[in-house]
N, C-alpha and C positions, 0 to 999 in steps of 0.2 A: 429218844427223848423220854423225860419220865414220866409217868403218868399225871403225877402234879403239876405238871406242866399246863397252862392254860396258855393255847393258842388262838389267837385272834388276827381274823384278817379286816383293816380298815382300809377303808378307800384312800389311794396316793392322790391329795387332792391340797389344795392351801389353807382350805378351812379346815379339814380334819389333822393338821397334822401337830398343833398343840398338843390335842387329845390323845392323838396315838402315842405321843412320845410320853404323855401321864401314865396310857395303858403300860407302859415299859416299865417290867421290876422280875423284883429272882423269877415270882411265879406264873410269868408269861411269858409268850414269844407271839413276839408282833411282828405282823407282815403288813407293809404299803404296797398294794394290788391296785388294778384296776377296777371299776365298779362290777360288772362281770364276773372278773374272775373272782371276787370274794365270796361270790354265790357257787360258784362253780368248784373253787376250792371244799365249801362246806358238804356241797354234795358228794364230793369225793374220797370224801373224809380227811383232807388233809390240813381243814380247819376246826375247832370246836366251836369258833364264836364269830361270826360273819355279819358286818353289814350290810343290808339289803335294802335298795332302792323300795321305797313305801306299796307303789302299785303291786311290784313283784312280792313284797313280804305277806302282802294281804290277799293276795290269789296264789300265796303257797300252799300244797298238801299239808294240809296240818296236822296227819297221822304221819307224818316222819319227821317234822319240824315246825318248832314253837318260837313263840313270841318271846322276847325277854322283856319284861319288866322292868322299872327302875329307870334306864335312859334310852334315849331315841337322840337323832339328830334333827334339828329343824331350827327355824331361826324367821323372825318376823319381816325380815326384807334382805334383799337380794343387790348389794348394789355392785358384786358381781357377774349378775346374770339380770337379764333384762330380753323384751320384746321390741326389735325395732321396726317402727310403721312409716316406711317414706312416706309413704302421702295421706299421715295421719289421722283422725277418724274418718276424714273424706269418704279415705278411698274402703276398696272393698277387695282386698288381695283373697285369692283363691290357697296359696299356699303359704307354710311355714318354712322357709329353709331354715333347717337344721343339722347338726352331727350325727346325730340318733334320732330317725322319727320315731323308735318305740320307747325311747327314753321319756324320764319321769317329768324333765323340764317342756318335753316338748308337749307332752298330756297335758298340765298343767296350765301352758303355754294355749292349746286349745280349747280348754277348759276355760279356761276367765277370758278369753277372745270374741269366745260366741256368750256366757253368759253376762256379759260386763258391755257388748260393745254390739252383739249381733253379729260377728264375724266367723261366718263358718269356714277355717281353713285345715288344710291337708299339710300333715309335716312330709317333707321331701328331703333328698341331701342334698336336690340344687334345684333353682327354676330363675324365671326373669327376676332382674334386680327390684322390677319394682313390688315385688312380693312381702310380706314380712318375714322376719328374721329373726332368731334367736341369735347373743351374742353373749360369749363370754372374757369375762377381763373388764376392766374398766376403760375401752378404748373411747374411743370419739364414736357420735352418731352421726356426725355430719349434719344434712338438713331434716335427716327421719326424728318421729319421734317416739323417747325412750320411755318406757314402762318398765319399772323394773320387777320384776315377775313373784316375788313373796311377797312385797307388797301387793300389788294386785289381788292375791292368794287372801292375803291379811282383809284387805275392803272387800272381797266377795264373800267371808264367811264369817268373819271378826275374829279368826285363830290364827297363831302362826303357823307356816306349811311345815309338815315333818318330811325331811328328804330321805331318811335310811331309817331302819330297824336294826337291831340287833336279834339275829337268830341263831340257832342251837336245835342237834337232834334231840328228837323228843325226849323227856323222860333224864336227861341228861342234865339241866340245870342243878346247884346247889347252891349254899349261900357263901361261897367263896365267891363266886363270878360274879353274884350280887353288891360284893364288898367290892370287887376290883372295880367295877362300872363307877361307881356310885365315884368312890374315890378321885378316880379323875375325871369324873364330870365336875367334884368339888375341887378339885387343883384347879382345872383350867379356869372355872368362875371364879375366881379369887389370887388368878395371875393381872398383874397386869403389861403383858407382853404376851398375846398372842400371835404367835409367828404364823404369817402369812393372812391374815384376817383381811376382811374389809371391812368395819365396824357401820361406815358410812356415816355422814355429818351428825346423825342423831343417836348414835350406838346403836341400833335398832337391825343392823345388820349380822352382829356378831351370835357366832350359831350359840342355840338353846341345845343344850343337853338332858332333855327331860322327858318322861315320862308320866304324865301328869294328866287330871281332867281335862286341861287345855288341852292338852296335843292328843289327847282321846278323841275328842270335841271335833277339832281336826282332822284325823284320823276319818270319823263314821264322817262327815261331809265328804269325804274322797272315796271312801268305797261305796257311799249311793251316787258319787260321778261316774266310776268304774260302771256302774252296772247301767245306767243309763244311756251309757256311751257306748253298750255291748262289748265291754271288755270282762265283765263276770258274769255267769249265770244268775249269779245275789247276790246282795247287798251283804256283804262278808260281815260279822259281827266282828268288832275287837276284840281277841283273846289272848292272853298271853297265858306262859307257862307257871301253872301254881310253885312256889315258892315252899319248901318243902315244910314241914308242921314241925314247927322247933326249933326251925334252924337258927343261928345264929347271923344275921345280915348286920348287924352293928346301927349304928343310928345313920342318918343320913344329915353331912355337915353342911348341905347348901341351904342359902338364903331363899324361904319360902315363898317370900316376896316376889322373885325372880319371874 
């Protein structure tokens, strides 16, 4: 492969996969990975440019790899992903069943449970039905009742939640990948056809591609839950990788508003 070559791994998922197919041109090679392995590809070196679930990007070694700048993924509600509570605020379920209890929805998921509701639960990969539950897709709840979890996220801190980062070994950013990001973060806001999305009745669903005060804002609220929750030893400062002095990143064509 040449060295021009910018390789990016995105997560194989419905929401990201407008995005990725924008990230697609001469000067990249895109991979749809699992969440995981995109991290795991970058550590290998077999990525240059990885999306990384938020927890994880922000309790990464930041002497071997940096934040990118410019865009992140996040999006102000979820009506793909949701908390279901059969016996609604009543009850007082002890566990989360989830796919991933170290995953970022299920953190999340216990995060706005106990600060939103007083519900202290343990994510598990199974327990009694009558426990709460994360659920993906937009299926039926039955008689439980649905929270759907960026919202939540949204009324516990007034940001929208950021799901992934884009990172890079240190030192290695320049203002090409700054040009390639930006670019289709502004294809995809300005399509109207995004493949696979859930927008949800109020468009409030469809993900935020941004990098911005807001999702800063966001950001430092999760990594003082991280440390609170004894998943960091501190309260991580947001940093991302300086932007080289002169470079050329071009303007940025999205709507500010946004």
């Amino acid at each position: 492969m040449e060295a021009s070559i910018l390789r990016i791994s995105v997560w194989d998922e419905p929401q990201l996969r407008a995005f990725g197919k924008a990230l697609q041109g001469p000067e990249t090679d895109v991979a749809f990975v699992e969440r995981d392995m995109a991290e795991q590809r970058l550590q290998a070196g077999l990525t240059d440019l990885a999306l990384v679930p938020t927890h994880r990007a922000l309790a990464a070694d930041r002497d071997d790899f940096e934040l990118i700048p410019a865009v992140a993924y996040g999006s102000w509600s979820t009506p793909h992903l949701a908390i279901l509570l059969p016996e609604g605020f009543e009850g007082q379920p002890e566990h989360l069943v989830t796919w991933n209890p170290d995953g970022l929805e299920s953190l999340v998921a216990r995060i706005v449970l106990h600060e939103h509701y007083g519900m202290s639960v343990q994510p598990v990969l199974d327990a009694h039905p009558d426990q709460a539950r994360l659920q993906r897709g937009g299926g039926g709840s039955g008689d439980a009742l649905r929270l759907d979890l960026g919202e939540e996220w949204y009324e516990l801190t007034n940001y929208p939640m950021v799901w992934g980062l884009f990172m890079m070994r240190a030192g290695e950013l320049d203002a090409g990948t700054i040009r390639v990001l930006r670019a289709a973060a502004a294809s995809v806001e300005s399509s109207d056809d995004l493949d696979g999305t859930n927008p949800g009745s109020d468009g409030m669903g469809l993900p935020r591609f941004r990098f911005d005060d807001i999702a800063t804002a966001s950001l430092t609220e999760l990594s003082t839950h991280l440390y609170y929750y004894g998943l960091t030893s501190d309260i991580e400062e947001v940093r991302t990788a300086r932007i080289p002095e002169g470079a050329d990143i071009g303007s940025d064509q999205r709507d500010p508003q946004l």
